[in-house]
C-alpha positions as CSV (number, residue, x, y, z in Angstrom):
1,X,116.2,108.5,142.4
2,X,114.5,110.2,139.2
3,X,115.0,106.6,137.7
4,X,113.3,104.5,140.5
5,X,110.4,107.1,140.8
6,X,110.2,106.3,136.4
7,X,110.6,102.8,136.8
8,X,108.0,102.6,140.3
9,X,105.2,104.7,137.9
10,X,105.6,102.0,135.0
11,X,104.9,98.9,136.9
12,X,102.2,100.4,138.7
13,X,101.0,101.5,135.2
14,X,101.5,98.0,133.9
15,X,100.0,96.0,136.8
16,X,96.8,97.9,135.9
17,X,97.5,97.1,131.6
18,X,98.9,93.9,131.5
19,X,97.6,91.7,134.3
20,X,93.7,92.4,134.0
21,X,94.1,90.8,130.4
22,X,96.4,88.0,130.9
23,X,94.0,86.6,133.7
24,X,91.4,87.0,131.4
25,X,93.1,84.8,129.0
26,X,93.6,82.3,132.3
27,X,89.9,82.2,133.2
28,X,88.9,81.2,129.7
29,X,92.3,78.4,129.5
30,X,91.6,76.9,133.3
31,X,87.4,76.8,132.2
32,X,88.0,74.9,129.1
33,X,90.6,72.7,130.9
34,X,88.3,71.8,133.7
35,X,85.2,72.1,132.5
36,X,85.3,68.5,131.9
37,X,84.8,67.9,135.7
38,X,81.4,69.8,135.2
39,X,80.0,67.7,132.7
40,X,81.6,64.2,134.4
41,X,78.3,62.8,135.4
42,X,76.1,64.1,132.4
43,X,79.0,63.3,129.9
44,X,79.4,59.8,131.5
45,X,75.3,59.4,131.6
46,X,74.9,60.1,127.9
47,X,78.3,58.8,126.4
48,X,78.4,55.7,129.0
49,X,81.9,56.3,129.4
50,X,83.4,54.5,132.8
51,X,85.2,56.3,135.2
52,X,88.6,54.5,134.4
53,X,87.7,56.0,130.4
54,X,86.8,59.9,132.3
55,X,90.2,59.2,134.3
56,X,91.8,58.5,131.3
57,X,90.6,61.1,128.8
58,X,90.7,63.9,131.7
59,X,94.8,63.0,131.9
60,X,95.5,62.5,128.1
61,X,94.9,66.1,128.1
62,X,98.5,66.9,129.7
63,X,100.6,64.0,127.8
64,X,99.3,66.0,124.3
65,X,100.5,69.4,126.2
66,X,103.6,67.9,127.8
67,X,104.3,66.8,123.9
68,X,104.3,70.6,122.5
69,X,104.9,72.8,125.7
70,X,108.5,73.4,125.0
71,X,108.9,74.1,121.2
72,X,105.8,76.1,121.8
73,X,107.3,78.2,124.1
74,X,110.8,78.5,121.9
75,X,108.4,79.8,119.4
76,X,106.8,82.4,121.6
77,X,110.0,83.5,122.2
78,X,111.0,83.8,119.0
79,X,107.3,84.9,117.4
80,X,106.6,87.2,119.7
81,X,103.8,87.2,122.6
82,X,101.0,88.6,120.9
83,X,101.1,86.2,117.5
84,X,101.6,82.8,119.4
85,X,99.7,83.1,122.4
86,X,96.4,85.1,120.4
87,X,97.0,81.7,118.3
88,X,97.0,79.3,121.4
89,X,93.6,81.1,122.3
90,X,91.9,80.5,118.9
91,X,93.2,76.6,118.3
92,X,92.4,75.7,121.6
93,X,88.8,77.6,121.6
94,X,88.0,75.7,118.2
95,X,88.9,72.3,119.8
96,X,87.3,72.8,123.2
97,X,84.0,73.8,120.5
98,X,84.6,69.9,119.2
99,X,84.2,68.2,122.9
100,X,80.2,68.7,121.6
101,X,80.7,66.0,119.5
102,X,82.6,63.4,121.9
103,X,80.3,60.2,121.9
104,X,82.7,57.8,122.1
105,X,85.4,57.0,123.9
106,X,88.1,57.6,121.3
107,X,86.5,60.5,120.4
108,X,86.9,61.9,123.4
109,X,90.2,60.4,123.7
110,X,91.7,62.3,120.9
111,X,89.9,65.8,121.6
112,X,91.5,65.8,125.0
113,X,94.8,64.7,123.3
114,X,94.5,67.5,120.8
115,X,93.3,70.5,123.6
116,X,96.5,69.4,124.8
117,X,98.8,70.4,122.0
118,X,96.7,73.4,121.1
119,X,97.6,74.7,124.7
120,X,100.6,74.1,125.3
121,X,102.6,76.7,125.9
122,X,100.1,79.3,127.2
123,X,101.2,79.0,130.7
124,X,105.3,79.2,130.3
125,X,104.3,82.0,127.7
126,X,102.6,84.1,130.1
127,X,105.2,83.5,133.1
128,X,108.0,84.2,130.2
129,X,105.7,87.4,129.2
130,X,105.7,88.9,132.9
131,X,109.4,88.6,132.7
132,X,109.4,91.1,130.1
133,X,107.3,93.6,132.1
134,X,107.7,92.8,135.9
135,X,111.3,92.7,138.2
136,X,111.6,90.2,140.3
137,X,110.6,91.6,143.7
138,X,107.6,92.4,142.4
139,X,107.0,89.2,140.1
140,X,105.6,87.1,142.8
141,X,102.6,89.6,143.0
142,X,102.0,90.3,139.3
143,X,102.0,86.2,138.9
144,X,99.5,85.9,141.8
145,X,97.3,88.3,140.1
146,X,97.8,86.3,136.9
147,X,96.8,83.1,138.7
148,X,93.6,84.5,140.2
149,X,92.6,83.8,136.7
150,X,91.8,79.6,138.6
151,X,89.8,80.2,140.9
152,X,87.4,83.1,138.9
153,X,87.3,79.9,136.4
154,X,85.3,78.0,139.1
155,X,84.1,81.1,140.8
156,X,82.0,82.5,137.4
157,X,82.5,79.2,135.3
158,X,81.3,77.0,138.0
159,X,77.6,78.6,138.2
160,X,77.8,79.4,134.3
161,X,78.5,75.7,133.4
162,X,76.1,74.5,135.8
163,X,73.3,76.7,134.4
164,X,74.4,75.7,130.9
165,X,74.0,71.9,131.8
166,X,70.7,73.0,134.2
167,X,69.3,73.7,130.2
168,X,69.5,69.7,129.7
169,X,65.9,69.2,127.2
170,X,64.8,73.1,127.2
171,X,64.4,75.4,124.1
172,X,67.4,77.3,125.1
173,X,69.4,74.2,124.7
174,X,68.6,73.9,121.0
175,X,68.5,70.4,121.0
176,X,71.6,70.1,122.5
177,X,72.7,67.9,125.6
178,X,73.2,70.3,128.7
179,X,77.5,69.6,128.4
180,X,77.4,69.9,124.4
181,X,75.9,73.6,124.9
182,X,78.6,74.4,127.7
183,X,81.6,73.3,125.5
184,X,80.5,74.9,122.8
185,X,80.0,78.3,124.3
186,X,82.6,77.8,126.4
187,X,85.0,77.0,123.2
188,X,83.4,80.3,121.8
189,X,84.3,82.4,124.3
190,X,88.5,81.5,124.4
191,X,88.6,82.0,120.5
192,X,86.8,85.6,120.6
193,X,89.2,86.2,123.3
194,X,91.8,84.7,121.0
195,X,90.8,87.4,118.1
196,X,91.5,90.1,120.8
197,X,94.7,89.2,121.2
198,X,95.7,89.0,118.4
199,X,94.8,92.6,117.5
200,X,95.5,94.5,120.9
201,X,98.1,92.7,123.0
202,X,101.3,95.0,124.0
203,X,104.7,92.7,123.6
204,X,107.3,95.0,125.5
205,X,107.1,98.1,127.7
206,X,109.0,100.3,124.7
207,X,105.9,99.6,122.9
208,X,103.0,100.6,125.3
209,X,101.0,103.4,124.9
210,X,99.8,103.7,128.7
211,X,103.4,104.4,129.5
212,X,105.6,107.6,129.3
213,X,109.1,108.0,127.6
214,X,110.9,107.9,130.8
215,X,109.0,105.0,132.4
216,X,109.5,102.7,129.3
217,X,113.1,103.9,129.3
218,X,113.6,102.9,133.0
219,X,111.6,99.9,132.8
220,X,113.3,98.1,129.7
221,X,116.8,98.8,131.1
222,X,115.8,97.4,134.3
223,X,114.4,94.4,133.0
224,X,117.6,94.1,130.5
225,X,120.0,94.0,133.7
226,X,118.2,91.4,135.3
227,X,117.9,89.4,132.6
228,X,121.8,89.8,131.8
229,X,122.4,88.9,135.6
230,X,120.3,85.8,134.9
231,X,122.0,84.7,132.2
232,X,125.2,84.7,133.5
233,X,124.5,82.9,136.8
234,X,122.1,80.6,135.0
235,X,122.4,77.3,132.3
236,X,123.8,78.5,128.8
237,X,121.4,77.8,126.5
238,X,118.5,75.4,126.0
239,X,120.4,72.1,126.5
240,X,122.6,72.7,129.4
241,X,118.9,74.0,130.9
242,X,117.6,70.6,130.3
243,X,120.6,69.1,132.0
244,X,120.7,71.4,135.2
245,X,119.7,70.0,138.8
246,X,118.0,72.9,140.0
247,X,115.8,72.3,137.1
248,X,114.8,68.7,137.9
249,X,114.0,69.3,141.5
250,X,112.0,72.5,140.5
251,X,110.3,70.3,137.7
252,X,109.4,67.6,140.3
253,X,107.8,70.1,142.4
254,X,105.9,71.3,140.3
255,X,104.9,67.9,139.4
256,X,103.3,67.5,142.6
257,X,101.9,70.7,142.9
258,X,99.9,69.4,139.9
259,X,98.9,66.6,141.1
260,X,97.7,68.2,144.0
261,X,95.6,70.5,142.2
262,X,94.1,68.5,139.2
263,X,93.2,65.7,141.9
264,X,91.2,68.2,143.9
265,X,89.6,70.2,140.8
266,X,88.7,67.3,138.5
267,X,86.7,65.8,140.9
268,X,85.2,68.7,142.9
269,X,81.5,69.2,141.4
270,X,81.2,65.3,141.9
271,X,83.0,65.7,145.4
272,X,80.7,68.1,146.3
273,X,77.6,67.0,145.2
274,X,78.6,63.7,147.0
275,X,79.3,65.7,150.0
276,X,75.5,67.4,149.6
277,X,74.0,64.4,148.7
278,X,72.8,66.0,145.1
279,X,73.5,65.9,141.8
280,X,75.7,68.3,139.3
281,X,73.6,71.2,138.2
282,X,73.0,74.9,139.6
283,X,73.1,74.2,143.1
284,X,76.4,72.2,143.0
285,X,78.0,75.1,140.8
286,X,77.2,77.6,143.1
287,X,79.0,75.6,146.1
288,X,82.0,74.7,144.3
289,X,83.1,78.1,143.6
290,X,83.4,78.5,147.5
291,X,86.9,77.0,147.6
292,X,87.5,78.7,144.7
293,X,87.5,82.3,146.4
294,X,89.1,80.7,149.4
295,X,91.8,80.0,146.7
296,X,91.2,83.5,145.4
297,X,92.5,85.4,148.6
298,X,95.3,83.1,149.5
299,X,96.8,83.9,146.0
300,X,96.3,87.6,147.0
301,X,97.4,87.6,150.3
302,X,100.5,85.5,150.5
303,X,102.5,87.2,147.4
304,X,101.7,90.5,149.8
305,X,103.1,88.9,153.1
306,X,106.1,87.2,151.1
307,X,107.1,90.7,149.9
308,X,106.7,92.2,153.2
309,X,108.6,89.3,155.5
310,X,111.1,88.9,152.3
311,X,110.9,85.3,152.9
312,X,109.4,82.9,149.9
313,X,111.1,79.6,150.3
314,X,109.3,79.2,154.1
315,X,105.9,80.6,153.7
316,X,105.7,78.6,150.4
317,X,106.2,75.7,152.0
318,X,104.2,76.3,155.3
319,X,101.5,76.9,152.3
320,X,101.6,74.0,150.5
321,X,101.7,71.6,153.9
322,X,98.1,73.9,154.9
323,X,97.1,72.6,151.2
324,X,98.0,68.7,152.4
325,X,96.6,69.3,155.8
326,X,92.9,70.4,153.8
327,X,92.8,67.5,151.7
328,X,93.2,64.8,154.1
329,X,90.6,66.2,156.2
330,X,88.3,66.7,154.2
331,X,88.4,62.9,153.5
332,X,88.2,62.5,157.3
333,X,85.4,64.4,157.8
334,X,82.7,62.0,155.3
335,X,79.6,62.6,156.9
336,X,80.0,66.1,158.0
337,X,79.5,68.9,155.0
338,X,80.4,71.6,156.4
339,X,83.4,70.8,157.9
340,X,84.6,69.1,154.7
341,X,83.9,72.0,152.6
342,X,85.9,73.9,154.6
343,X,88.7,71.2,154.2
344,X,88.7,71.9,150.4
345,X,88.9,75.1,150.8
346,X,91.9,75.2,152.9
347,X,92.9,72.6,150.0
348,X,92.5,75.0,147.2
349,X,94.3,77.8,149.2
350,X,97.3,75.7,149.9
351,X,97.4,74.5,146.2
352,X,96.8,77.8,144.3
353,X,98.8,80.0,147.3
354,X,101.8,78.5,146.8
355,X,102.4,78.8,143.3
356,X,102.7,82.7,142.9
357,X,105.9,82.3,145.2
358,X,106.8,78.5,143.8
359,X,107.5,80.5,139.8
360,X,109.8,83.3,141.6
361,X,112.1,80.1,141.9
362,X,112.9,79.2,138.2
363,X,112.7,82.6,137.5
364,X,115.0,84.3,139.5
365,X,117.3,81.3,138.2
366,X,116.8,81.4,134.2
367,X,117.1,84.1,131.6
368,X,117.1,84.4,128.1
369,X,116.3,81.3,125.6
370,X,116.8,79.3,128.6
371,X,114.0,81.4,130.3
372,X,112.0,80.1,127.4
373,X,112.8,76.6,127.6
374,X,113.5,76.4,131.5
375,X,110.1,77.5,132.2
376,X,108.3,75.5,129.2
377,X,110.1,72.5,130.8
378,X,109.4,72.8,134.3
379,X,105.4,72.7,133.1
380,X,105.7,70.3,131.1
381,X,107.0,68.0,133.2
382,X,104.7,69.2,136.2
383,X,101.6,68.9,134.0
384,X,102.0,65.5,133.7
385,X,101.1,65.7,137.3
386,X,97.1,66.5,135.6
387,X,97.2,62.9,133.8
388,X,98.9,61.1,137.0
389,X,96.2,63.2,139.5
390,X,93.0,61.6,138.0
391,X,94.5,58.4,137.2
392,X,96.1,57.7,140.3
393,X,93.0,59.5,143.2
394,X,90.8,56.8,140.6
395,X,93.3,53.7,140.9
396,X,93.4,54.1,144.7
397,X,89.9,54.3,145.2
398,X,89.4,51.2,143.2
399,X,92.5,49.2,144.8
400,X,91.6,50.3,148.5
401,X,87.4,50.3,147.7
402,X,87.1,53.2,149.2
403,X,86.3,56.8,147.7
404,X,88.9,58.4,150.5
405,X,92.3,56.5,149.2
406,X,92.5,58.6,146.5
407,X,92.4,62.0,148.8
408,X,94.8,60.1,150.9
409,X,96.9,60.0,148.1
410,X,96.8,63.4,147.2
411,X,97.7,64.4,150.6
412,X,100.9,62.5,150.9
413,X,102.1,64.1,147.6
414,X,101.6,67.3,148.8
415,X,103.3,67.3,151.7
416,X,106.5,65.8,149.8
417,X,106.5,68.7,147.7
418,X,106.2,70.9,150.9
419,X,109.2,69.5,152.2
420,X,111.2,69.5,148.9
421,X,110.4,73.2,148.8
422,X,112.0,73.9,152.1
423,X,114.7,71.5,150.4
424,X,115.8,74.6,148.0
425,X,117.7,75.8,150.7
426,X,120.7,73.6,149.2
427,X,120.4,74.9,146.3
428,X,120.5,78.1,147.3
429,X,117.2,79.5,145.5
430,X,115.1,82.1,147.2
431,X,113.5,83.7,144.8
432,X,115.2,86.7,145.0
433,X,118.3,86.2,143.6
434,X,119.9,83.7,141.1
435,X,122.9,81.4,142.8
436,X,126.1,82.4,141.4
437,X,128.5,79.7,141.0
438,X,130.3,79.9,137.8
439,X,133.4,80.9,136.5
440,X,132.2,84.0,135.3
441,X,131.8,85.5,139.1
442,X,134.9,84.0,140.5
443,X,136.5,86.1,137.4
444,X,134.2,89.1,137.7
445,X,135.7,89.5,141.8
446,X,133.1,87.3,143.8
447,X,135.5,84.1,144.5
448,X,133.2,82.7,146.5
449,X,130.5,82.5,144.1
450,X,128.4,84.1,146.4
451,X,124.9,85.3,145.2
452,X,124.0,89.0,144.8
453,X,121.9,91.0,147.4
454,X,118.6,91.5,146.3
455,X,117.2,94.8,145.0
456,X,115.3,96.9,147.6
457,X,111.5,95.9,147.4
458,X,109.0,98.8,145.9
């Protein structure tokens, strides 16, 4: 009992330490990922860039962080937390800081291309970083605090780069374009941020100061015995991960859960200001951080109900098809604002609600190096989802001449990865516990490879 009191005190310790600075980190890496779809029309007016060269640059993003998302996140592993991902701040900071000078198409091209790499591996490393400090009936909530980090993006980013590009020809501007002054203060802002971690950032709960000798004691050993349990239910080692099933369908999901997401957020200033009949600037800023907070309590609320039903793979799904359901109508309701704002924001509740529960999945499944890897996988493959999501919403508006195929699109997706959530049923994953099949249960008594019961919620 004295242990579960220790161990109760030091994640409610840590949930106050660690999570207000990771999401942090998240605001500044979603801003100068999407920030792009702030400056679309400006960018497009000054560079003449087509929409086919935006869709294009916009997606070459992911293939750069596909590219260096897994031996980034073997390095994390092996670097430790606080060195990697305080350099992942900085790199990416200094090339976001470089979009100011995208004229041309290649240009632009091959900043994208390089924000990719320089990110990659921020995401996995944070999910692989909880692990360290959060036990898996809690996970789902520490993760959905993480992820409120997208929505305050476009919640505080969306009026900040709308004001920025609202300074378009005045002396605040310095004779900069309205989008070169918001990537470069933008860029600014993730490598100060970067600095930071570098200097302050806690790797493990045996070295934080907020907690006391008991609590780290009861924490660590908690953590260590799921982790052990995980690797022995789990792949063994970085290439059987590669190889497992569970793995591929959880990477496909994910997939789609990205191409959701990017196909509603890379287009939703321009969406919007279609929707209101305006332009990008202030006004349009303001409006699109309304989903946003939509988003925002979903990714609050349903970690909270998950834990208190015990049910993830269900609600997740139910989730994601609400996500599907927001996006088709608000393509059906053109011609009526209101009703399609609150489409997207149903949209962006679906998209970002389901993902708290959707990472309790791999991570109930892989431990260790294949923790590392598994996870660093699973994003880069779903990431690739952001270069299909503007490419494909842009190809089916072209192909079907209207501006709703692509929100069609997006809709059909998402309810297929709906349904292949409810489709981890076969594969026994819940969340909760990891399946147990190998040899090493039958041996250790459980014949029937049955998993484990999960540990009491807090």
């Amino acid at each position: 009992m004295e242990h579960q009191d220790s161990m109760d005190r030091a994640i409610r310790k840590s949930l106050w330490h660690v999570v207000p600075v990771i999401t942090i980190m998240f605001v500044l890496a979603y801003l100068d990922r999407a920030n792009i779809g702030f400056a679309k029309q400006a960018f497009q007016h000054d560079t003449g860039l087509s929409n086919a060269a935006y869709g294009f640059g916009a997606g070459i993003f992911f293939i750069g962080y596909a590219i260096f998302e897994i031996p980034s996140n073997i390095l994390l592993y092996r670097a430790g937390a606080r060195l990697w991902l305080g350099r992942i701040m900085i790199t990416w900071g200094i090339v976001s800081a470089c979009m100011m000078f995208a004229h041309t198409a290649p240009l632009f091209y091959a900043l994208r291309f390089l924000l990719g790499l320089s990110e990659a591996g921020f995401f996995p490393g944070i999910l692989l970083y909880l692990t360290f400090w959060f036990p898996l009936e809690v996970r789902a909530r520490a993760t959905g605090y993480f992820l409120v980090g997208a929505p305050l993006a476009f919640i505080v980013g969306g009026p900040i780069s709308g004001a920025l590009l609202s300074l378009e020809g005045s002396a605040y501007a310095f004779g900069l374009h309205g989008w070169q002054l918001m990537f470069l203060v933008e860029g600014v802002l993730a490598v100060l941020m970067g600095i930071w971690v570098l200097l302050r950032l806690v790797e493990r709960p045996m070295s934080a100061p907020w907690l006391a000798e008991d609590e780290k004691t009861a924490l660590t050993q908690e953590m260590e015995r799921e982790d052990a349990r995980k690797i022995e239910a789990g792949p063994a080692g970085i290439s059987a991960t590669f190889l497992d099933p569970r793995v591929m369908f959880l990477c496909v999901i994910w997939f789609l859960v990205q191409v959701c997401g990017y196909g509603i957020y890379f287009f939703l200033p321009v969406q919007i200001a279609t929707i209101l009949g305006t332009h990008v600037g202030l006004m349009v800023g303001i409006v699109s951080a309304v989903p946003p907070v939509c988003a925002l309590a979903a990714v609050l609320f349903v970690p909270r109900l998950s834990e208190r039903l015990a049910e993830r793979r269900t609600i997740a799904a139910l989730v994601f098809m609400a996500g599907a359901a927001g996006i088709a109508v608000s393509a059906l309701a053109a011609g009526r604002p209101v009703i399609a704002i609150i489409a997207l924001c149903v949209a962006a509740a679906g998209h970002l609600g389901v993902q708290p529960l959707y990472w309790t999945f791999p991570s109930s499944y892989l431990g260790g190096a294949a923790a590392a890897s598994g996870l660093a996988l699973i994003n880069a493959f779903g990431n690739l989802g952001g270069f299909v999501a503007p490419n494909i919403r842009v190809w089916a508006e072209t192909e079907f001449q209207s501006q709703n195929a692509g929100l069609y699109v997006l809709a059909a997706s998402t309810f297929c990865g709906a349904l292949m959530i409810l489709a981890l049923r076969r594969f026994a994953i819940d969340g909760y516990t990891a399946p147990r099949m190998g040899a090493a249960h039958r041996q250790a008594g459980n014949p029937a490879g049955e998993r484990a019961p999960a540990t009491p919620g807090l």
